[in-house]
N, CA, C and O atoms as CSV, one atom per row, in Angstrom:
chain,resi,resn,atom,element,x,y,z
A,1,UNK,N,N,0.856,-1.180,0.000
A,1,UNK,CA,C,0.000,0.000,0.000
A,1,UNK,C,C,0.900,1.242,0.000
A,1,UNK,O,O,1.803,1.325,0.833
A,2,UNK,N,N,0.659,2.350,-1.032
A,2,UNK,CA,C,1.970,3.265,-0.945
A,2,UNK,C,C,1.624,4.538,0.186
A,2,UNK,O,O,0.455,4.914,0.104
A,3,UNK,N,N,2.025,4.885,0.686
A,3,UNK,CA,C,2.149,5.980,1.330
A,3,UNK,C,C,1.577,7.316,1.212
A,3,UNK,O,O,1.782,7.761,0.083
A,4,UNK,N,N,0.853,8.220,2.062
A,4,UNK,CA,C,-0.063,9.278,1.785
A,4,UNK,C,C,-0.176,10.394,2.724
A,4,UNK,O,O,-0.265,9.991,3.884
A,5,UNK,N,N,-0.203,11.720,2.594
A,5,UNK,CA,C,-0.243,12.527,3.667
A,5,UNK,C,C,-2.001,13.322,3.168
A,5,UNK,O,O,-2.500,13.524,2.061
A,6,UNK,N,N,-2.496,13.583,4.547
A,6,UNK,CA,C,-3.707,14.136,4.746
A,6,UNK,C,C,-3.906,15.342,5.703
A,6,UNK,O,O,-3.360,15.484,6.797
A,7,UNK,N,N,-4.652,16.059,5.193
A,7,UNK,CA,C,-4.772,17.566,5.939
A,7,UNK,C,C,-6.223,17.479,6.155
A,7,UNK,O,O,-7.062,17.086,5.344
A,8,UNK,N,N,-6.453,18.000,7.643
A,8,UNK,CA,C,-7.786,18.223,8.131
A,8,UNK,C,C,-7.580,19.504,8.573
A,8,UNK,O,O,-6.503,19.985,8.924
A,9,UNK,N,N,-8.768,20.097,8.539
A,9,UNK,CA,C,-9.285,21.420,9.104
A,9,UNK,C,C,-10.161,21.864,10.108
A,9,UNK,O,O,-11.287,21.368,10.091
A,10,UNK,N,N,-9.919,22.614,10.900
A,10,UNK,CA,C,-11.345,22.785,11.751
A,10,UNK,C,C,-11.300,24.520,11.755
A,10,UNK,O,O,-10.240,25.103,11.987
A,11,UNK,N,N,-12.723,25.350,11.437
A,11,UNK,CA,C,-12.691,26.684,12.233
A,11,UNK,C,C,-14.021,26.632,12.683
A,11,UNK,O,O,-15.036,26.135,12.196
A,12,UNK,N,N,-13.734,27.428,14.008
A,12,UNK,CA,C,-14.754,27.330,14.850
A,12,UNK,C,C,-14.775,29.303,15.120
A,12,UNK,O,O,-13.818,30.073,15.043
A,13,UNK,N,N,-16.023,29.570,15.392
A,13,UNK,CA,C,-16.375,30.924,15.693
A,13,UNK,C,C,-17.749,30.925,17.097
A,13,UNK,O,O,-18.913,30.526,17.146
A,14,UNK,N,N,-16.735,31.657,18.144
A,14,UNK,CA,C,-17.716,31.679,19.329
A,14,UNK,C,C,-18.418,33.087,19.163
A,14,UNK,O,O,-17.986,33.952,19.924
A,15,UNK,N,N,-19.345,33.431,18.366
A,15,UNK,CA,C,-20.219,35.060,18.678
A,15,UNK,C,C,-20.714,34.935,19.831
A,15,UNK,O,O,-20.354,35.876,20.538
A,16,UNK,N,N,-21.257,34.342,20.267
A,16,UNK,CA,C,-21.817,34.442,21.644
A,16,UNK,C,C,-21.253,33.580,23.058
A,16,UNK,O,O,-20.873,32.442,22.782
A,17,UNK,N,N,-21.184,33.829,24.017
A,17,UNK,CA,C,-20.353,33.110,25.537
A,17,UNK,C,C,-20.964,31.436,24.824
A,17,UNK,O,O,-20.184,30.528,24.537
A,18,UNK,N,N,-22.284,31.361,24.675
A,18,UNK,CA,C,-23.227,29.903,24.661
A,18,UNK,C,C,-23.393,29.085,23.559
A,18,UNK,O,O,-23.833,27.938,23.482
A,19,UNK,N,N,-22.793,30.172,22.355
A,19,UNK,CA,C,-23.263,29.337,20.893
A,19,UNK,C,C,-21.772,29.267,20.299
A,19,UNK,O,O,-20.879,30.083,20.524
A,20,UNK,N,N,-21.715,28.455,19.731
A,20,UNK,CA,C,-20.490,28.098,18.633
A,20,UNK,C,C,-20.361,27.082,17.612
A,20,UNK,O,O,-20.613,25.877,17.594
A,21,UNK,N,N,-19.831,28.017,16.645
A,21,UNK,CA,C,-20.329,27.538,15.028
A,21,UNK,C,C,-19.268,26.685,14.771
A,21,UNK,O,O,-18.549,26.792,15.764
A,22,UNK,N,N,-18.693,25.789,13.893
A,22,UNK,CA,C,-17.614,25.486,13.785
A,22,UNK,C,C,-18.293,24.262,11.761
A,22,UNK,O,O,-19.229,23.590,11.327
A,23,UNK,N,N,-16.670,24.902,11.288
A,23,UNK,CA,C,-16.472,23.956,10.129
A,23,UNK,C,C,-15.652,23.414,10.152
A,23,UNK,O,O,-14.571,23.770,10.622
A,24,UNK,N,N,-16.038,21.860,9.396
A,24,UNK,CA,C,-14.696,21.209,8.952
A,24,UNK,C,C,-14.865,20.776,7.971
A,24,UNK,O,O,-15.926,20.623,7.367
A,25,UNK,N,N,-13.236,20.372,7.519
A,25,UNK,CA,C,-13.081,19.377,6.332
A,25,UNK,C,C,-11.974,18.171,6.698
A,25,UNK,O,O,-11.037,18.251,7.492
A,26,UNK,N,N,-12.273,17.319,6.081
A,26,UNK,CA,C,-11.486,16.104,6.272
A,26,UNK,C,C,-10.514,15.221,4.845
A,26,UNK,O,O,-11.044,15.268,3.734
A,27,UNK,N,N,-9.735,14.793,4.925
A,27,UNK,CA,C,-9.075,14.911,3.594
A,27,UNK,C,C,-8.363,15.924,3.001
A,27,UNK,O,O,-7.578,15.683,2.084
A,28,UNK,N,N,-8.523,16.863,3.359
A,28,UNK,CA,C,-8.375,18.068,2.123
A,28,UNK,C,C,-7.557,17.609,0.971
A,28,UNK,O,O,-7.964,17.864,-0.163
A,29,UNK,N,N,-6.392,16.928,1.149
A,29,UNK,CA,C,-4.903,17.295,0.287
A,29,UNK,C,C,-5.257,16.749,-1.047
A,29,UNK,O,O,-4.833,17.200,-2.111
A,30,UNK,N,N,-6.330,15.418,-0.867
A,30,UNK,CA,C,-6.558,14.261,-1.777
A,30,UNK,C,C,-8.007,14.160,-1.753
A,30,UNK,O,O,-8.602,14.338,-0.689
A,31,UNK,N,N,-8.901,13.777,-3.291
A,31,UNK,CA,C,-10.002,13.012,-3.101
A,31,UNK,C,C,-10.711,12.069,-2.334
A,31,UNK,O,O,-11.868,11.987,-1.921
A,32,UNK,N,N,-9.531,11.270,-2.248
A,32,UNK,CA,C,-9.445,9.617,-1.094
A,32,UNK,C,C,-8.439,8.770,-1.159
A,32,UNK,O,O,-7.790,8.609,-2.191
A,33,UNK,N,N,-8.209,8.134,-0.040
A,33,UNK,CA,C,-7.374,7.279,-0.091
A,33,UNK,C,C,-7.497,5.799,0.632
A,33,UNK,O,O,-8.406,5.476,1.397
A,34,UNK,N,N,-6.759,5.246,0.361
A,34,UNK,CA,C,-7.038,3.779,0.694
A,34,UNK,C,C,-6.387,3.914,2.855
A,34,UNK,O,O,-5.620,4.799,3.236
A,35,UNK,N,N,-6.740,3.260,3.419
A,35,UNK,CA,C,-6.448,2.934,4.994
A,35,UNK,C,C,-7.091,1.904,4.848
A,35,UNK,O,O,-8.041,1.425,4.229
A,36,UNK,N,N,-5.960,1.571,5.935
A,36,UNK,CA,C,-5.216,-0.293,6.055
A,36,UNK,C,C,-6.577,-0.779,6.856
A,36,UNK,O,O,-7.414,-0.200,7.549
A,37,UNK,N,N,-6.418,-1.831,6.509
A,37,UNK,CA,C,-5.820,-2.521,5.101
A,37,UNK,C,C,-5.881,-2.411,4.128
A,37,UNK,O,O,-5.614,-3.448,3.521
A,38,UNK,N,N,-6.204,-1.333,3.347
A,38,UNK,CA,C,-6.467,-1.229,2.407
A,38,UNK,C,C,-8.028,-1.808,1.527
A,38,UNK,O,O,-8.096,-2.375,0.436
A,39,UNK,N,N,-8.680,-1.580,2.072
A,39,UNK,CA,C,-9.992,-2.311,1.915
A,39,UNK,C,C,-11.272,-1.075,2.186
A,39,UNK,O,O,-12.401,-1.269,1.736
A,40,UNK,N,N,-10.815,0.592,3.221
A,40,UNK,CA,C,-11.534,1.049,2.965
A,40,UNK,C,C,-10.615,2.249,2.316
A,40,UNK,O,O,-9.397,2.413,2.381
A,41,UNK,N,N,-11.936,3.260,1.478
A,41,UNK,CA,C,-11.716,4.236,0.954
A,41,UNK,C,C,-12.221,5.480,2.203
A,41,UNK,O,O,-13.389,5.475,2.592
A,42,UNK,N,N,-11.384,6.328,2.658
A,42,UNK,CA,C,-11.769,7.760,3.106
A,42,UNK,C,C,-11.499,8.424,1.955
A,42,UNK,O,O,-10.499,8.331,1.242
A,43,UNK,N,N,-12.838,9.364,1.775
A,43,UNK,CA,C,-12.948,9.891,0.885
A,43,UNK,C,C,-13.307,11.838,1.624
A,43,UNK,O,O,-13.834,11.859,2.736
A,44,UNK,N,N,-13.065,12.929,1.101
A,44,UNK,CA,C,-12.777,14.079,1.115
A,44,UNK,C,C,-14.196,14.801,1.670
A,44,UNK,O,O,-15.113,15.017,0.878
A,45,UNK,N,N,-14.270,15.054,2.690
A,45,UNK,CA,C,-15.323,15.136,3.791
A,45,UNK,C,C,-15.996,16.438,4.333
A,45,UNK,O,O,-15.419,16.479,5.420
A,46,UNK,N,N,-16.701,17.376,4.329
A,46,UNK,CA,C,-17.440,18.545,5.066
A,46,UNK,C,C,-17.779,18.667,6.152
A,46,UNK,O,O,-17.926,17.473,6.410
A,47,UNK,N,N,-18.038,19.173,7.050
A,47,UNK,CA,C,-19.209,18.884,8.094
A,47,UNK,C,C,-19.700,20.533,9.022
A,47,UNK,O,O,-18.808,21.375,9.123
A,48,UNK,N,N,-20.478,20.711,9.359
A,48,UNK,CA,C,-20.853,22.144,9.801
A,48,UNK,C,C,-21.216,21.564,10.893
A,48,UNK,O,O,-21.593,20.400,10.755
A,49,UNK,N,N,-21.229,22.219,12.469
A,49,UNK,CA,C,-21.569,21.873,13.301
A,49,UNK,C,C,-21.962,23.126,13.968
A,49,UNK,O,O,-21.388,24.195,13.765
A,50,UNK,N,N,-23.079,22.948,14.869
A,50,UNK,CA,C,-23.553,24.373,15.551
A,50,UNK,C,C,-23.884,23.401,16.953
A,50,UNK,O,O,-24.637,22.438,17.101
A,51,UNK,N,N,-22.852,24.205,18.015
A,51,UNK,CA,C,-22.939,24.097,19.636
A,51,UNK,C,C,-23.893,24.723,20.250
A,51,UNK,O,O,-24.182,25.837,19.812
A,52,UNK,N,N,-24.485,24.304,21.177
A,52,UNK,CA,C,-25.423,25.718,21.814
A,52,UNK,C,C,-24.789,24.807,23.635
A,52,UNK,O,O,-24.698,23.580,23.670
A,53,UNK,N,N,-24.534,25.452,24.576
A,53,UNK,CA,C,-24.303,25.102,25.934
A,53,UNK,C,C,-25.272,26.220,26.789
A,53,UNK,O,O,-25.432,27.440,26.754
A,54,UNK,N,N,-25.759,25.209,27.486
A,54,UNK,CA,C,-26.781,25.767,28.659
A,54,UNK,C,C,-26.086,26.036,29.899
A,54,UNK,O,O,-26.706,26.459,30.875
């Protein structure tokens, strides 16, 4: 299996003491790649997340 480097991201923004927004990405560098055993594909990922704490 040959060898691969991967970049993830996170930004997060607190506007308020209670709420916080945050993005990510997963993959960035590459479309996808194979992880061992080589049998699955991670493939190049989004995700938006919104916190709220009471």
């Amino acid at each position: 299996m040959p060898a691969y480097v991967t970049g993830d991201l996170r930004l997060s923004w607190q506007g308020w003491q209670q709420l916080e927004f945050s993005l990510m990405g997963r993959n960035l560098l590459q479309d996808r790649h194979l992880e061992y055993p080589g049998t699955v594909q991670i493939e190049r990922s989004f995700y938006a997340k919104l916190t709220g704490r009471f």
